[in-house]
ROTI-391127 format. One record per residue (C-alpha): residue in one letter; z negated, y, x negated. Coordinates in steps of 0.2 Angstrom, whole numbers, padded with zeros to 4 digits, always signed. Layout:
aZYX;...
This chain:
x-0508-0167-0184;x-0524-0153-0188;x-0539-0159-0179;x-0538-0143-0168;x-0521-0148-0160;x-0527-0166-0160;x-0543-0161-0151;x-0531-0148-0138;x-0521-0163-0133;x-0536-0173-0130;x-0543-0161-0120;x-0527-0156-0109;x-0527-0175-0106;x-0541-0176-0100;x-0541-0160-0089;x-0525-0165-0080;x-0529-0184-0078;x-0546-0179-0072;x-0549-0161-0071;x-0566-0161-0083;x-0564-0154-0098;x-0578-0168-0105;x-0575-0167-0123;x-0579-0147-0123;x-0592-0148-0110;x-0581-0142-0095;x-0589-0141-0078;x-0592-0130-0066;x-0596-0116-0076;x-0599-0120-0093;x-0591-0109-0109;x-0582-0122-0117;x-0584-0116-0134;x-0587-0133-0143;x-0605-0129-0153;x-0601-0142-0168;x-0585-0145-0172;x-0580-0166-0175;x-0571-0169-0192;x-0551-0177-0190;x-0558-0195-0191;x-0571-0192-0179;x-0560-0185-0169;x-0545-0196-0170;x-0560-0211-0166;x-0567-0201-0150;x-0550-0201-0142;x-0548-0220-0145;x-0566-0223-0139;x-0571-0230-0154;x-0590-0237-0155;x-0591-0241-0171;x-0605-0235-0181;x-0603-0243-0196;x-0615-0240-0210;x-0618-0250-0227;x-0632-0242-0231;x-0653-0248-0223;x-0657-0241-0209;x-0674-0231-0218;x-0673-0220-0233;x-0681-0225-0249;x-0697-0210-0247;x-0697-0218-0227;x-0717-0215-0221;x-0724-0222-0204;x-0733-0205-0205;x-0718-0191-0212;x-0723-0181-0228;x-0726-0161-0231;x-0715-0153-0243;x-0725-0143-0259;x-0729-0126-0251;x-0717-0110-0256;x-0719-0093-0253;x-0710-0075-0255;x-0709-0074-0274;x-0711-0054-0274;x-0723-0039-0268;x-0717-0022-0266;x-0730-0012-0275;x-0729+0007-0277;x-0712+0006-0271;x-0707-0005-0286;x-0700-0025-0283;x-0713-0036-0291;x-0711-0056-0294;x-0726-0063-0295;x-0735-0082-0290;x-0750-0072-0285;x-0754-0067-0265;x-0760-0049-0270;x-0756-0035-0283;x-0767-0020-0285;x-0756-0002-0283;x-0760+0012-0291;x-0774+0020-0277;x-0783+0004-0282;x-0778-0006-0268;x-0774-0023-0265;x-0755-0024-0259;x-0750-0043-0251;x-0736-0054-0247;x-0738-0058-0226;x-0741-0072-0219;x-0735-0081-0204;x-0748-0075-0191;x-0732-0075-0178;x-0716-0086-0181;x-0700-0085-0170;x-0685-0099-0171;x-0671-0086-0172;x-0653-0091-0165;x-0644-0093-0180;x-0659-0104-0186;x-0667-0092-0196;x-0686-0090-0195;x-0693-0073-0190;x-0713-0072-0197;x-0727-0056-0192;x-0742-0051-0203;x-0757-0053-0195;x-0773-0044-0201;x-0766-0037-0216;x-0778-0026-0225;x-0792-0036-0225;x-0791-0039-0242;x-0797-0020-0246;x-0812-0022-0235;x-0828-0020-0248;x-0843-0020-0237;x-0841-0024-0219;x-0824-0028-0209;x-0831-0022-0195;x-0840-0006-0203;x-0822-0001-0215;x-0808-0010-0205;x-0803+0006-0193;x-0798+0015-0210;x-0791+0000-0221;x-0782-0008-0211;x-0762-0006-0211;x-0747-0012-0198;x-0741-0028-0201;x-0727-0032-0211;x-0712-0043-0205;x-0699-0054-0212;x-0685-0066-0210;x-0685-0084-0219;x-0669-0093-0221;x-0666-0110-0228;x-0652-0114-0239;x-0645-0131-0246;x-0658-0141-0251;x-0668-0130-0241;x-0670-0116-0253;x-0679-0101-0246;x-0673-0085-0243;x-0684-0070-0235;x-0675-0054-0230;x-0686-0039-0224;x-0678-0030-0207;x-0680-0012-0204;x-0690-0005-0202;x-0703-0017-0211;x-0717-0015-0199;x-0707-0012-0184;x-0708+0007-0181;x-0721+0010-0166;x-0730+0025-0165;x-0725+0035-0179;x-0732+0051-0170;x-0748+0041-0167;x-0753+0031-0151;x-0762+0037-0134;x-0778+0031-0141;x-0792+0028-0127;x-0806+0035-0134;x-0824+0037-0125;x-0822+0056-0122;x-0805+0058-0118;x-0800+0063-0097;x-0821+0066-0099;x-0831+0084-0096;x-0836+0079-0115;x-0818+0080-0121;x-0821+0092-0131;x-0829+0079-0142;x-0814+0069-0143;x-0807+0067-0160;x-0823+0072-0169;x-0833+0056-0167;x-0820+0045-0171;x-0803+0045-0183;x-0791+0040-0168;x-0778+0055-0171;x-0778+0053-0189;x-0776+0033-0194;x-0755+0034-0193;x-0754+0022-0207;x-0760+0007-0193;x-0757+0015-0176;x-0746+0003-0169;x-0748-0014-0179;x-0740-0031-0173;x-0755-0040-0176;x-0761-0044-0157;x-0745-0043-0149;x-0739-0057-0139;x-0720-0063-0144;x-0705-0071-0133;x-0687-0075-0134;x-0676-0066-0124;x-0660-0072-0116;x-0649-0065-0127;x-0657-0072-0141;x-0668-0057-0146;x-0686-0056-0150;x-0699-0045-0138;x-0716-0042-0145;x-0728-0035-0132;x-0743-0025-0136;x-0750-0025-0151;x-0766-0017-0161;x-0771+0003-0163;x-0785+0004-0177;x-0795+0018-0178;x-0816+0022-0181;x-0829+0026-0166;x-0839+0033-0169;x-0830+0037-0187;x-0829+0055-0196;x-0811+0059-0205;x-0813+0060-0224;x-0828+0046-0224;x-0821+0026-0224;x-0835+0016-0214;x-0838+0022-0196;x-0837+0006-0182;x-0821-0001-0183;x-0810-0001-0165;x-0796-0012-0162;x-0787-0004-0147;x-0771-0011-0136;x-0756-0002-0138;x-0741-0003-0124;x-0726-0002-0135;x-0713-0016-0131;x-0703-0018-0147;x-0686-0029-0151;x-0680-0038-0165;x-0661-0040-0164;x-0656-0054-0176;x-0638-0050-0179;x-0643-0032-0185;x-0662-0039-0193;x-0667-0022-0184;x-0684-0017-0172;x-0678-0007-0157;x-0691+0001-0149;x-0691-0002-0128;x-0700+0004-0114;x-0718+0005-0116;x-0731-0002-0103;x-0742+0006-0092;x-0758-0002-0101;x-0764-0005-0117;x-0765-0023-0121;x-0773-0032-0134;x-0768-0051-0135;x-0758-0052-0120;x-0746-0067-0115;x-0729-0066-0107;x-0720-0077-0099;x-0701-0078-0093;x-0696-0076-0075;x-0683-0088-0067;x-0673-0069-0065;x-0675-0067-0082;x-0687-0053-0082;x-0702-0054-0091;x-0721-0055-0084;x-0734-0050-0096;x-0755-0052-0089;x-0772-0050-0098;x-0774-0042-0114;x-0788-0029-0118;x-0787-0012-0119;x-0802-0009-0131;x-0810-0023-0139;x-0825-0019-0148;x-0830-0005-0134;x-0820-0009-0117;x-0827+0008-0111;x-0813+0018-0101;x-0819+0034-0093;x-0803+0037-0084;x-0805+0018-0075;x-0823+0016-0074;x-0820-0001-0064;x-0808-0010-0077;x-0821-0006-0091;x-0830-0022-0097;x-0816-0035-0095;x-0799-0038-0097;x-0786-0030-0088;x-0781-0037-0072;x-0764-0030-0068;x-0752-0038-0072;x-0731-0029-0075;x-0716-0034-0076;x-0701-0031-0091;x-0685-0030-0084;x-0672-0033-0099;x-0657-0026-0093;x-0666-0007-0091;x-0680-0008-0104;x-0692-0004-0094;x-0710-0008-0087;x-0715-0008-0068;x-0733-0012-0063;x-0735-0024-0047;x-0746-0021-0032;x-0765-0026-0032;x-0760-0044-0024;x-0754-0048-0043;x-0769-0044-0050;x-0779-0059-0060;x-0793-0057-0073;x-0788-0070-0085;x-0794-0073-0103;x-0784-0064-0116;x-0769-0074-0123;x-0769-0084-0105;x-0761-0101-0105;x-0746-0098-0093;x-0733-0107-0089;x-0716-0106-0078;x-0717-0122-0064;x-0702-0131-0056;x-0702-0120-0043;x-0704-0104-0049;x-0722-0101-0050;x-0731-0097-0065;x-0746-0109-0070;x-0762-0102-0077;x-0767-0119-0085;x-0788-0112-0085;x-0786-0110-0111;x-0786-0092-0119;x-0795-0084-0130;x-0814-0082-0126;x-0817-0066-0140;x-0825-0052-0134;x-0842-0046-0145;x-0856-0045-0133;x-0848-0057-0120;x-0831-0062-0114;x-0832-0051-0098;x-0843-0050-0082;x-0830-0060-0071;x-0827-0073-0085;x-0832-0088-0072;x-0814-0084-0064;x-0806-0090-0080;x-0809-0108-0074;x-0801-0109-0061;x-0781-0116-0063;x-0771-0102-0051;x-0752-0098-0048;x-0742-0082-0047;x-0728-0085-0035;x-0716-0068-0041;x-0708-0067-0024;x-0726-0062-0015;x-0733-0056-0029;x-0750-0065-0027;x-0761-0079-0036;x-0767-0095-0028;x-0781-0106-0034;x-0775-0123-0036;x-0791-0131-0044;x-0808-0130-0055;x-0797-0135-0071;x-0799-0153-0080;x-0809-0159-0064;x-0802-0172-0051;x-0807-0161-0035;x-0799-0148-0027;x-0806-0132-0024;x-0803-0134-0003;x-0813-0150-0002;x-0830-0144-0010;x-0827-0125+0001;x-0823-0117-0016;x-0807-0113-0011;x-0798-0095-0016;x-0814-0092-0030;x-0805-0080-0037;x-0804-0067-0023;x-0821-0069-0019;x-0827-0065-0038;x-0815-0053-0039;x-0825-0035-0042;x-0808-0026-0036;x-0805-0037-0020;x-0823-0038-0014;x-0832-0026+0002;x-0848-0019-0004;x-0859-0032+0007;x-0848-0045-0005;x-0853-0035-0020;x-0871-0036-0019;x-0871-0055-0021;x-0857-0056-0033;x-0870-0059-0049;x-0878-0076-0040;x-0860-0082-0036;x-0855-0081-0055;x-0868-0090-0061;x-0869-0102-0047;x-0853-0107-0045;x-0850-0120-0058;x-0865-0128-0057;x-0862-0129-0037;x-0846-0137-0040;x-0856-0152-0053;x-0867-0155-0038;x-0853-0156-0026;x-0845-0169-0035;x-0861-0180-0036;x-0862-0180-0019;x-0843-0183-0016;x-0849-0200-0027;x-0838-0198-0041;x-0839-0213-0055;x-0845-0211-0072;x-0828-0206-0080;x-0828-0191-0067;x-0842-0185-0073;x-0838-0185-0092;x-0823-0176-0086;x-0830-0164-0077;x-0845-0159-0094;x-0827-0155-0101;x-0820-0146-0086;x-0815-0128-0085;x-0808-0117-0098;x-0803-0121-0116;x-0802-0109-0128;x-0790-0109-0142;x-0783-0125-0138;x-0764-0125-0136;x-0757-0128-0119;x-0740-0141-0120;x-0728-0144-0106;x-0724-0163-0110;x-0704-0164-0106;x-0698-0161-0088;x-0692-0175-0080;x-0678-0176-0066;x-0687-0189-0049;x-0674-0198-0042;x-0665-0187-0032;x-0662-0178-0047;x-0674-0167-0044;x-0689-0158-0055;x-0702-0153-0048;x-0718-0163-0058;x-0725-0156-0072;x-0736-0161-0084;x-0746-0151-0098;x-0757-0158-0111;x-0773-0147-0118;x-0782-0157-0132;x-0795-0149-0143;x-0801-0130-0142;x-0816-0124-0138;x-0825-0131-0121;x-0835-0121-0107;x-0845-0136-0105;x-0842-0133-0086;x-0861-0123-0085;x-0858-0112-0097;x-0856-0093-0088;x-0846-0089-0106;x-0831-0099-0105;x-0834-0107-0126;x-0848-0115-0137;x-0846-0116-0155;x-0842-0133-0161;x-0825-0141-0154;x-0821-0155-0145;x-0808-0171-0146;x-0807-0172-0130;x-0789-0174-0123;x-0782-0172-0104;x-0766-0171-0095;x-0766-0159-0079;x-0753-0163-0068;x-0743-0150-0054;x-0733-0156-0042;x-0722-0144-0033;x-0713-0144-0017;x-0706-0127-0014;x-0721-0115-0013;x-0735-0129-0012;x-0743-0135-0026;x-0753-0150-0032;x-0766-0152-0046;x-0776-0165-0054;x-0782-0170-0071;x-0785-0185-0079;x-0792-0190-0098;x-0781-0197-0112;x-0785-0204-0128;x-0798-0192-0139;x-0789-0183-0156;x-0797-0193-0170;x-0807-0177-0174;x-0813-0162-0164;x-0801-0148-0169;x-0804-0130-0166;x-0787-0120-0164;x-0772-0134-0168;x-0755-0130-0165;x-0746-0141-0152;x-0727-0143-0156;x-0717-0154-0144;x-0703-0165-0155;x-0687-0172-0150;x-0695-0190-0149;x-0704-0181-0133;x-0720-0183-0144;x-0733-0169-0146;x-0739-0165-0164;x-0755-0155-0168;x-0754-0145-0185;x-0770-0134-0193;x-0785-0128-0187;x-0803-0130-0190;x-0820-0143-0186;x-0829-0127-0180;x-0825-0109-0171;x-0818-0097-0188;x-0822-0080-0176;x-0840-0085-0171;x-0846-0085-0188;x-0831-0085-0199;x-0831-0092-0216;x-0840-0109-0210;x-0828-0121-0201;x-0818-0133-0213;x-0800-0135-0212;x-0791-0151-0203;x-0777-0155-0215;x-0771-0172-0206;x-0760-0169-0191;x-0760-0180-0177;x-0746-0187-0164;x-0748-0189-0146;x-0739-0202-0138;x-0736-0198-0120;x-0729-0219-0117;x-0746-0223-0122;x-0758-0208-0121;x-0765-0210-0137;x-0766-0198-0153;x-0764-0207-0169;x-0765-0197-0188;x-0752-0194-0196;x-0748-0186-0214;x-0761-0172-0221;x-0753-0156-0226;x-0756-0148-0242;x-0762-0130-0238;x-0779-0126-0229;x-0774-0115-0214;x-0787-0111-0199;x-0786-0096-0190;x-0768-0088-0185;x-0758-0105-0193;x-0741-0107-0184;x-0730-0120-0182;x-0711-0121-0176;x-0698-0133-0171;x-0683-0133-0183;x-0665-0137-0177;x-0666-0152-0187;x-0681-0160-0179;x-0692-0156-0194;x-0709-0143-0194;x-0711-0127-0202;x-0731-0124-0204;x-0737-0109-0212;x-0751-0098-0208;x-0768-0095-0210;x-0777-0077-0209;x-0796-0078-0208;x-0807-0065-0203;x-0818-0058-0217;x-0831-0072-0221;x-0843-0066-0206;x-0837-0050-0204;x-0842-0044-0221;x-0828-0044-0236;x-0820-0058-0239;x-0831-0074-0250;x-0824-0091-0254;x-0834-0104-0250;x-0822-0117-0250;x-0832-0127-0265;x-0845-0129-0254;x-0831-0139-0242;x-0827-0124-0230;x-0811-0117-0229;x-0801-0105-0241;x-0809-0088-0236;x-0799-0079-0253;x-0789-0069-0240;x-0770-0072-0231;x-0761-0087-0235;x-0741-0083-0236;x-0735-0101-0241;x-0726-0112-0228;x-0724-0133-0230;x-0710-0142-0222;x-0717-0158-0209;x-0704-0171-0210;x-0707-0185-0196;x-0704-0203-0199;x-0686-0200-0189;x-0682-0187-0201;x-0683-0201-0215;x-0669-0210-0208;x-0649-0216-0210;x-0646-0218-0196;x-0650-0204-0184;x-0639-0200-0171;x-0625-0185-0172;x-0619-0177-0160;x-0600-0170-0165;x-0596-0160-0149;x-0604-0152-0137;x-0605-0135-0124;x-0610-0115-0135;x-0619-0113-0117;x-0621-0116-0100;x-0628-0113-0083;x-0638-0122-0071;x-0631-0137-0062;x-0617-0138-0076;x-0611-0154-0077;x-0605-0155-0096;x-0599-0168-0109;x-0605-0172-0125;x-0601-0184-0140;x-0611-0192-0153;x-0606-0205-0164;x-0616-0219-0156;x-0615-0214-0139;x-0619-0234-0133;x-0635-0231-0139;x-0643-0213-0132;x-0653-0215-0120;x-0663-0199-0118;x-0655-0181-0120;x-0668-0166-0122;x-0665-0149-0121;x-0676-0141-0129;x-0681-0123-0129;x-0683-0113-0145;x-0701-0110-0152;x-0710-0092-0153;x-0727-0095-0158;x-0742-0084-0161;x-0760-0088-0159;x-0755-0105-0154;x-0747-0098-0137;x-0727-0101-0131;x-0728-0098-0113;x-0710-0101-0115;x-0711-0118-0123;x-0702-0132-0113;x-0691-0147-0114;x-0679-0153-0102;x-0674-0171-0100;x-0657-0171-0093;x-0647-0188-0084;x-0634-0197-0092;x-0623-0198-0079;x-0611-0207-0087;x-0601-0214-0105;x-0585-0217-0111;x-0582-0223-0127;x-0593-0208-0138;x-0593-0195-0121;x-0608-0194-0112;x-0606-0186-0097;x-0624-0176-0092;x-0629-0163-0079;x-0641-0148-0081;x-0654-0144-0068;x-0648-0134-0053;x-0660-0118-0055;x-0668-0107-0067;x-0685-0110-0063;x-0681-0127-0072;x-0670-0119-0086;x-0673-0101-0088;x-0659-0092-0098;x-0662-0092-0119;x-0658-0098-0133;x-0661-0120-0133;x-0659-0134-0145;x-0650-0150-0138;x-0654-0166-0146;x-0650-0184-0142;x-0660-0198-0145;x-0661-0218-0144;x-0674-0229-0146;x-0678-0240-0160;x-0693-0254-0167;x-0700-0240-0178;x-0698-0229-0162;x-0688-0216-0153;x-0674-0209-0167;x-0666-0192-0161;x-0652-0182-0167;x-0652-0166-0178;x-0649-0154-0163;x-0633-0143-0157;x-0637-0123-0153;x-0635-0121-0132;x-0637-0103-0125;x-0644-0105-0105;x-0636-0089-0096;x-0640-0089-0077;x-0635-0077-0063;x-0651-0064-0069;x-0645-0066-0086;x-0626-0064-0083;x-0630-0049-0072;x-0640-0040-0087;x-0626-0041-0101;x-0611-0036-0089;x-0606-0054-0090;x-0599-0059-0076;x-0583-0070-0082;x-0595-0084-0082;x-0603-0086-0067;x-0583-0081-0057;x-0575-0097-0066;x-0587-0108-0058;x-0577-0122-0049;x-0560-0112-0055;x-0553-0128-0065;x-0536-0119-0071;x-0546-0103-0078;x-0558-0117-0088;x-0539-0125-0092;x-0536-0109-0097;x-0550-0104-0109;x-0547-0119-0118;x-0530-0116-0124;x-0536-0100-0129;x-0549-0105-0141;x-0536-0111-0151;
């Protein structure tokens, strides 16, 4: 008998005798496509509910490391130069005009669907900068190249280039924002600066914010307009300005294609996005002008970021802005996440790069806030890292109070003393509350972190089955030091904290509380969450790389945060340098891909490599990737799954099988990555039940609602627990599709068979 018709009869079985299809992850509305298909013999054994697990050989690999290992870096072996292939070890190759043409490197990095790594450019040109980035960048700069990296057996690499390359915005030039334009002095417009006439970099990706879509697409948002102003056409230096654009674009993997989408009402320049529990998309912050956030036709907004906040709605492609009640100044890449019930966190990290000063109502950016969707407005939940609540010491609702576009004008006239009052109020509030020591060297940490990664440790059902606790962990980054009215010093910190939000329908809960320090203070490390349930931090550097670029060293050794035990340990020390724009993703198989690294010009001039003098590689972009294998990796015994659900909805109950099912405790669904500049809003791991086992099925059950599990693309992996630690699977592919999701596509099949056993009957028999 084929394993097909053995595995049909099985199933029949079991739906007749029982009427869940548990073997192929039958429920209530599952698609009962099985995602890995069991050999004969493991097959054959499932149905007898045989346990055994036999193995001859030691549980550890020969190379086994308490720490993992990196793999010798690799990188794309050719550069298109002057429209001609070349293979070349080299980063760069000089074209014919005399200028430097370079492979990318993973400033962006997406964990595709079919397990293949999507990467963006970030920065490129920099390498043709002679004088001064910020006097020659408008004119030098180009759009950012993308690619596609696949590994084959023995993981040998493959890069693909999608079409088009650089993703195809603007090719008529963008709506550039200058300082004359919708003036009396328009007339000026285009002859103080090159704006109209810089097509070659008007709608790079470098700056755009990236996020996996429910049918496993990629958005990018915004993104970066280059141009000189003041500039003259014809002459190369002028004063470089790096302007927001509101393209939405899309990679489609099946076609390895950018679609271009609706375009947003603003501009934005390092925004963050987040998906809604309807599947729409919510972007905030971002920064319509960096270098000169002047905008004559919106006077008010000029000299911060931009406080509206829009909405993406997948299934039209468009943009719609939402009332003033959404409206938030935030730091630019905010640190947002989406809550148990719907909300979405603002978890008080960004980045804190403006020239000149961060923004005249950067004291908000302190305080920890939610966006509840259904009203459309923010609520301040606490003054972020500190063990008070904003209610208790008459702080309470900052935000609307500091707020420029919220205030009377009796409000406005004291706003300046509030801003620089207010943190230094709340330090003396909590002496008087009589807060212990501890509290205190909390509260010198408090407030925002910038370029610190933000990690949503895995979500965990209470009893009743419910989740409604999260828990997020900041470590590193750059503090506020609580007083500070610029949210960032220079040098990091160690310092580590977990901030806890409890939810019960629209109320929320928030405190913080201090873990065990990193071993080292790291400036803009890359969190990755791992199947273990344990956070690694890859990268980064001992100082700030964009307050004086050129003079922070690189932090090769990565660390591991164990959440059982809140303490970060080192772990193995990569081989590349990589500080600013390094990346890190999740693979399917529980190992790491780490690439990245593109520096600024060594302070703001050209580029000079002072890494003999210990400082990091400042040589230019660095488009080699190394391959993290953790200690589980380097074991025989890892768990396998051999069956389970293509995709599912909330509050599925579902089946799986793994080959040592007596022994898998844990189960974690875990969304895939989509990383730039160390932000996934979407980033998030579910811890599902076992509600039951039989022989190798173990029977589990998905959250009820997509505030838990919003639709996309996830990785399931099973787990048990060991002496040398927690061992879990390589993972299974599970697509989430929800109501909002369903109602996109035209898929509707799904969500009709829900409790509708003989149509699940049915589908099965088809399959074969």
């Amino acid at each position: 008998m084929s394993w097909k018709k053995s595995l049909l009869c099985h199933h029949i079985a079991i739906a007749i005798g029982t009427l869940a299809l548990s073997a192929c992850g039958g429920g209530s509305s599952g698609d009962n496509n099985v995602s890995e298909q069991p050999t004969q013999n493991q097959q054959e054994a499932a149905v007898a509910g045989d346990q055994s697990t036999a193995s001859a050989q030691p549980a550890l690999k020969d190379d086994y490391s308490p720490v993992g290992a990196f793999s010798e870096p690799f990188a794309e072996p050719t550069i298109i130069v002057d429209g001609e292939t070349v293979e070349t070890d080299e980063k760069c190759v000089t074209n014919a005009e005399g200028l430097q043409e370079c492979k990318p490197a993973a400033g962006t990095m997406a964990l595709l669907e079919d397990g293949r790594l999507l990467y963006l450019n970030a920065l490129e040109g920099t390498e043709n900068v002679e004088l001064s980035i910020v006097a020659e960048f408008g004119e030098v700069s180009v759009n950012d190249q993308s690619r596609v990296l696949s590994l084959g057996e023995n993981d040998e690499p493959q890069w693909l280039k999608p079409s088009p390359l650089r993703a195809g915005a603007n090719p008529d030039g963008a709506d550039s924002e200058t300082l004359f334009n919708n003036t009396p002095l328009a007339v000026l417009d285009g002859l103080l600066d090159t704006a109209d006439n810089t097509a070659k970099n008007d709608g790079a990706l470098f700056c755009s914010d990236v996020i996996g879509m429910a049918d496993g697409s990629v958005l990018a948002v915004g993104g970066t307009d280059y141009y000189s102003e003041p500039g003259v056409d014809g002459l190369p230096l002028g004063v470089a300005e790096l302007e927001g654009v509101k393209n939405s674009r899309i990679f489609h993997a099946k076609t390895n294609s950018w679609l271009q989408s609706g375009d947003m009402t603003y501009g934005r320049w390092y925004p963050s996005l987040v998906t809604l529990p309807d599947s729409k998309v919510l972007v905030a912050s971002g920064v319509e002008k960096l270098i000169k956030p002047v905008y004559p036709s919106d006077p008010l907004n000029s000299g911060r970021n931009i406080v509206q906040t829009e909405v993406y709605d997948p299934c039209t492609g468009t943009w719609s802005v939402n009332p003033s009640t959404a409206d938030r100044s935030l730091p630019l890449y905010p640190r947002m996440h989406l809550l148990p019930n719907g909300h979405v966190l603002y978890n008080a990290g960004g980045q804190a790069f403006n020239p000149f000063g961060q923004g005249y109502d950067q004291a908000l950016w302190n305080i920890v806030a939610t966006f509840d969707p259904d009203t459309q407005s923010w609520t301040d939940i606490g003054y972020a890292g500190l063990p008070l609540k904003l209610d208790e010491i008459g702080l309470g609702e900052l935000s609307s109070t500091l707020n420029l576009t919220n205030l009377s004008q009796e409000q406005g006239s004291s706003l300046l003393g509030d801003v620089l009052n207010s943190a230094e109020d709340l330090l003396t509030a909590a002496s008087e509350l009589n807060v212990d020591e501890e509290t205190l060297k909390t509260a010198i940490g408090g407030g925002m972190r910038g370029s610190t990664s933000s990690t949503m440790l895995p979500l965990k059902p209470n009893e009743n089955g419910e989740y409604t606790d999260a828990e997020f962990l900041t470590a590193g980054g750059v503090p506020s030091y609580a007083l500070l009215t610029n949210p960032g010093g220079y040098l990091p910190t160690d310092q580590s904290r977990i901030d806890t939000v409890r939810t019960n329908g629209d109320e929320v809960d928030y405190e913080s509380r201090l873990t065990g320090s990193l071993n080292q203070p790291r400036w803009y490390g890359t969190n990755v969450l791992m199947p273990d349930g344990s956070v690694m931090v890859f990268s980064g550097g001992n100082r700030d790389g964009v307050v004086l670029p050129g003079l922070e060293g690189a932090i090769r050794t990565a660390e591991r945060f164990d959440p059982e035990t809140n303490t970060w340990t080192e772990m193995a020390t990569g081989i590349r340098q990589r500080t600013y724009h390094n990346t890190a993703v999740l693979l399917p198989d529980g190992r790491v891909m780490v690439a990245g690294h593109s520096p600024i010009n060594t302070g703001y001039l050209s580029f000079t490599d002072l890494s003999d003098l210990g400082f990091a590689p400042y040589d230019g972009r660095d488009p080699s990737f190394e391959i993290y294998t953790p200690p589980y990796a380097m074991r025989n015994d890892r768990p396998e799954i051999l069956s389970a659900p293509k995709s599912l909805m909330p509050g599925d109950e579902f089946s799986i099988q793994v080959d040592q099912a007596e022994d898998i405790d844990k189960v974690l669904l875990i969304r895939r990555t989509v990383m730039t500049h160390v932000v996934d809003s979407d980033q998030r791991a579910i811890e599902l039940p076992v509600q039951s086992r039989n022989g190798r099925t173990i029977q589990l059950k998905m959250p009820e609602t997509s505030n838990v599990v919003p639709a996309g693309v996830y990785m399931l992996f099973a787990s048990k627990d060991t002496e040398e630690g927690r061992v879990p699977s390589v993972s299974v592919p599970i697509t989430v599709k929800t109501a909002g999701s369903l109602q996109c596509s035209g898929d509707t099949q799904l969500a009709d068979n829900t409790n509708d056993d003989t149509s699940l009957l049915d589908s099965v028999v088809g399959q074969f």
